[in-house]
C-alpha beads as a LAMMPS data file, in Angstrom:
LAMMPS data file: protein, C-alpha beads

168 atoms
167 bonds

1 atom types
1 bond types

-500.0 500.0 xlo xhi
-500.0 500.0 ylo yhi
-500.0 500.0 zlo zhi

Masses

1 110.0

Atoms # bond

1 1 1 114.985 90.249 417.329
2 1 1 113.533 88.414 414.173
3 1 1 115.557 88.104 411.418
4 1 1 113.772 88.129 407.940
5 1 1 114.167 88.528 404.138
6 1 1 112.733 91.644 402.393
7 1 1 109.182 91.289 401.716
8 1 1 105.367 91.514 402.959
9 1 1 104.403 89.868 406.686
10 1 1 101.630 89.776 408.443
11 1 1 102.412 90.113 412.208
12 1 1 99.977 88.872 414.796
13 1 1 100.772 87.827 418.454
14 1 1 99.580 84.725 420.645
15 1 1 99.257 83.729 424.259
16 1 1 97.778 80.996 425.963
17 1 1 94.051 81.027 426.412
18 1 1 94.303 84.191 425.078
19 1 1 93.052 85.019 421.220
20 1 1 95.112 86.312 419.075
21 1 1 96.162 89.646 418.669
22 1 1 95.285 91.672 415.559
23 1 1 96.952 91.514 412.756
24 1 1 99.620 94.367 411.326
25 1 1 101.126 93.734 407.313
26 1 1 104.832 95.683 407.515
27 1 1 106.968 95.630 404.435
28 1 1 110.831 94.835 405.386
29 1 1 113.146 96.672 402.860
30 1 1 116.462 96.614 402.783
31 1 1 118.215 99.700 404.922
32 1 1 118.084 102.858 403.162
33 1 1 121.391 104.149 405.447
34 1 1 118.998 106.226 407.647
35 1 1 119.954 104.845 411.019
36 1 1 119.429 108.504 412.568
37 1 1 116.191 108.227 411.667
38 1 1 114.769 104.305 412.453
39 1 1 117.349 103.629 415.048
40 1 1 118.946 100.794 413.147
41 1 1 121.483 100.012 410.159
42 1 1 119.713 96.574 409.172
43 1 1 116.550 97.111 407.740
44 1 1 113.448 99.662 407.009
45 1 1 110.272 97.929 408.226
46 1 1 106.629 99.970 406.782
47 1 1 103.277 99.659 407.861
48 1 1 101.906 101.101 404.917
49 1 1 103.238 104.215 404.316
50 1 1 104.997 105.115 408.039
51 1 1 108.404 103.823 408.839
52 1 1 108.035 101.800 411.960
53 1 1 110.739 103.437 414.295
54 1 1 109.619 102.309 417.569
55 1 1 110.996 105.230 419.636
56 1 1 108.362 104.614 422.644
57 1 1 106.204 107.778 422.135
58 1 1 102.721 106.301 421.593
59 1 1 102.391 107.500 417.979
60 1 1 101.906 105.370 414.590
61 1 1 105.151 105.320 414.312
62 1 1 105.418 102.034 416.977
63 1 1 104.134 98.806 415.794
64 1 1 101.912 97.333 418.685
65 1 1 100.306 94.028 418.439
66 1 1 97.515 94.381 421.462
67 1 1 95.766 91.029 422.968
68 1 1 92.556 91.535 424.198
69 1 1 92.149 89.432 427.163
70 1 1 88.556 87.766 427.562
71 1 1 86.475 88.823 430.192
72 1 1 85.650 85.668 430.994
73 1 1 87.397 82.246 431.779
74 1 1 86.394 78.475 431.099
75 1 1 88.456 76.167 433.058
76 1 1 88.633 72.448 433.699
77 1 1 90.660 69.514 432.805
78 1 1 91.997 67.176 430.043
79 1 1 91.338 63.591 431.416
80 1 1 92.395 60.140 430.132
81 1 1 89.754 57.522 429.975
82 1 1 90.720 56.621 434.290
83 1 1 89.481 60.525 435.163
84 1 1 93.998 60.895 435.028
85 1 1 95.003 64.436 434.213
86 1 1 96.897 64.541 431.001
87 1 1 99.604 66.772 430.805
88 1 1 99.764 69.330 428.305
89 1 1 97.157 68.087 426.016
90 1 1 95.967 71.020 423.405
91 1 1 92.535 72.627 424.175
92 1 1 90.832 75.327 422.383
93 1 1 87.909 77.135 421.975
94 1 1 85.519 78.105 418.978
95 1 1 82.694 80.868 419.182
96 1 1 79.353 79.781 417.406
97 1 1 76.838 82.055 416.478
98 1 1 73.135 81.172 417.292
99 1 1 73.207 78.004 414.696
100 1 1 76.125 76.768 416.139
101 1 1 78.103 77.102 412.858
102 1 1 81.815 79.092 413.700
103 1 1 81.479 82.629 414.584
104 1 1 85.396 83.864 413.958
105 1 1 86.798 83.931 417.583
106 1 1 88.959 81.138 418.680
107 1 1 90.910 80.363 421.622
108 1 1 93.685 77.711 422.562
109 1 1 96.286 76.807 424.944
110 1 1 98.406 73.443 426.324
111 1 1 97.039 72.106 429.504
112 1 1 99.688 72.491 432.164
113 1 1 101.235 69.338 434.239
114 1 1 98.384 68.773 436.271
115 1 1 96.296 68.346 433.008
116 1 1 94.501 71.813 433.507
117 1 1 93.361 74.707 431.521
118 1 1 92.081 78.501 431.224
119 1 1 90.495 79.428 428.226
120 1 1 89.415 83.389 428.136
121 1 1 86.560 84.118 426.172
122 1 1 83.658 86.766 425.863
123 1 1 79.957 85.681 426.533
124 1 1 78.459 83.507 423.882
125 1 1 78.401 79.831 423.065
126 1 1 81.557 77.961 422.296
127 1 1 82.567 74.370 421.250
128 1 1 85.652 73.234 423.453
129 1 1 87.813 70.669 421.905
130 1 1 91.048 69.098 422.778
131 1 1 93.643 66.560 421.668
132 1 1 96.742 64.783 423.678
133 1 1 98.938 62.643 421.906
134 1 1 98.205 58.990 422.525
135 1 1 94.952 59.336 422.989
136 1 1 93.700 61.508 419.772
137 1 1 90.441 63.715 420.076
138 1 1 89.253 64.023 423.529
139 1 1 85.642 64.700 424.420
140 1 1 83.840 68.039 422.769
141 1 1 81.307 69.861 424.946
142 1 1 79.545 73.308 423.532
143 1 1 78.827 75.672 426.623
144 1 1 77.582 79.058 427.069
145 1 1 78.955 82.024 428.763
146 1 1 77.046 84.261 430.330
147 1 1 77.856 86.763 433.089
148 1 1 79.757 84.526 434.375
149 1 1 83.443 82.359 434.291
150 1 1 82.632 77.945 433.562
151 1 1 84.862 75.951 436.081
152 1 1 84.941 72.267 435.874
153 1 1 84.487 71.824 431.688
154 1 1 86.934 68.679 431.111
155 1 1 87.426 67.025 428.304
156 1 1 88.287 63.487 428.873
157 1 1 89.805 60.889 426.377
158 1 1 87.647 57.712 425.272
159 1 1 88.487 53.951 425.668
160 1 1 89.974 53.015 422.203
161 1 1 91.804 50.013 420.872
162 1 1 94.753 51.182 419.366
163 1 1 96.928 49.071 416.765
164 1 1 100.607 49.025 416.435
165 1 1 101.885 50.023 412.906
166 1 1 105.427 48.565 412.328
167 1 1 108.157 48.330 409.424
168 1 1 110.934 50.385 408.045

Bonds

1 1 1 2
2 1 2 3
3 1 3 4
4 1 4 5
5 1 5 6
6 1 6 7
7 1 7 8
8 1 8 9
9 1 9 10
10 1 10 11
11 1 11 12
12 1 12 13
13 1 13 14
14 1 14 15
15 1 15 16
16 1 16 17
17 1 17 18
18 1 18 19
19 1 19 20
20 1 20 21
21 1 21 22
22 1 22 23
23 1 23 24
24 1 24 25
25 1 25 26
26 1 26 27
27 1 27 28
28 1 28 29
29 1 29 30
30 1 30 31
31 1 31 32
32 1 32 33
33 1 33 34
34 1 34 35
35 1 35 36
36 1 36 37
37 1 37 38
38 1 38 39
39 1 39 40
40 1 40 41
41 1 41 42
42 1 42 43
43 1 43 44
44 1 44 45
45 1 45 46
46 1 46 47
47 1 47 48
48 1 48 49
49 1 49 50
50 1 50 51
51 1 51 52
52 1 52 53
53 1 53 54
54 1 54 55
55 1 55 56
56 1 56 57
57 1 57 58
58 1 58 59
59 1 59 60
60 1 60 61
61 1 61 62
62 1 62 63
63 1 63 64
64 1 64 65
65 1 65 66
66 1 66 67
67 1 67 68
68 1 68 69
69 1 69 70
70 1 70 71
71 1 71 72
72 1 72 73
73 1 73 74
74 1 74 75
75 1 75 76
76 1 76 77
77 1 77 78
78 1 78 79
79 1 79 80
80 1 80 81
81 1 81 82
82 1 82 83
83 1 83 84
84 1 84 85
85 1 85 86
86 1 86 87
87 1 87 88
88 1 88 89
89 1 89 90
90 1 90 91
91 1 91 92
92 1 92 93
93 1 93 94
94 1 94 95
95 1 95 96
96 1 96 97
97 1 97 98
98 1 98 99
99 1 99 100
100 1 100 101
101 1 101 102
102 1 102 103
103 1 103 104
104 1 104 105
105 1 105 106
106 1 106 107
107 1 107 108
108 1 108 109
109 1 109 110
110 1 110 111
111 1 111 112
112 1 112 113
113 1 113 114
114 1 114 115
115 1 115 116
116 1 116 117
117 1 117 118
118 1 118 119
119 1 119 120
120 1 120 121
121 1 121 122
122 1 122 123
123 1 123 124
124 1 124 125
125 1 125 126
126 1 126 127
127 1 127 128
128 1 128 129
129 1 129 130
130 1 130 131
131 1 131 132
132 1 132 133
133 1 133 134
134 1 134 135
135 1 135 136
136 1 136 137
137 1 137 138
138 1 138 139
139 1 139 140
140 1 140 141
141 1 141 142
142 1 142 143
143 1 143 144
144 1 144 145
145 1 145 146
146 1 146 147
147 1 147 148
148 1 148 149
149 1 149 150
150 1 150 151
151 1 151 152
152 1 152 153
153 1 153 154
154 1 154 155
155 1 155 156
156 1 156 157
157 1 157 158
158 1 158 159
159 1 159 160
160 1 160 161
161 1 161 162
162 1 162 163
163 1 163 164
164 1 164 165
165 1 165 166
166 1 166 167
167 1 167 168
């Protein structure tokens, strides 16, 4: 349950690893008394012109966010500057087209508590990046996908000097 003022959203779900799912705009009104109708006595939520009901029967009456999982993976590690896992660093993932400049898709997800991660992603090259507090940016490495899932891609933290900021 989400609660929410009248107006325009756009609705999109995340996983992850996974991308995102694709996007829906509703319009939340204020209940128009049809209960018999949507179900509910709170509000009347649109996408465009159809009253989302959600009564389960497949139709367009059911908002559905769907993520398309990647059918391939790229796995490895977030490391310190010691080869140390770090624990739920952020990773993601950035498709490039053939001059490496950003081709839309993106991927992301928290290392777990062994430091490691599973990105799913389609063929193509991609720029992994990552960053773990205390440490900043960690390594970036572009890789390619093809045919196949990339095991072993770890992104490791650098050797830095870090200064102490103090006051009030």
């Amino acid at each position: 349950e989400l609660h929410v003022r009248t107006g325009i959203y756009t609705l999109s779900a995340v996983m992850p690893g996974m991308p995102p799912s694709n996007e829906v705009e509703v319009t939340v009104n204020t209940d128009s008394g049809n209960s018999a109708t949507d179900g509910n006595n709170t509000a009347d939520v649109y996408s465009g012109s159809t009253l989302i009901k959600n009564d389960g029967d497949g139709g367009s009456d059911n908002l559905l966010l769907k993520i398309n999982k990647g059918s391939r993976s790229i796995s490895g590690k977030g490391l310190d500057e010691s080869n140390n896992a770090i624990p739920y660093a952020h990773v993601s993932a950035q498709k490039l087209d053939a001059s490496s400049n950003p081709a839309g898709s993106w991927v992301g997800s928290p290392t777990d508590g062994s430091g490691n991660f599973a990105l799913y992603v389609s063929d193509g090259t991609w720029k992994l990046q990552g960053f773990a507090p205390g440490y900043g940016e960690l390594s970036t490495l572009t890789v390619t996908v093809a045919g196949s899932d990339l095991t072993g891609k770890n992104l490791q933290a650098s050797s830095a000097s870090f200064g102490t900021i103090t006051g009030q």
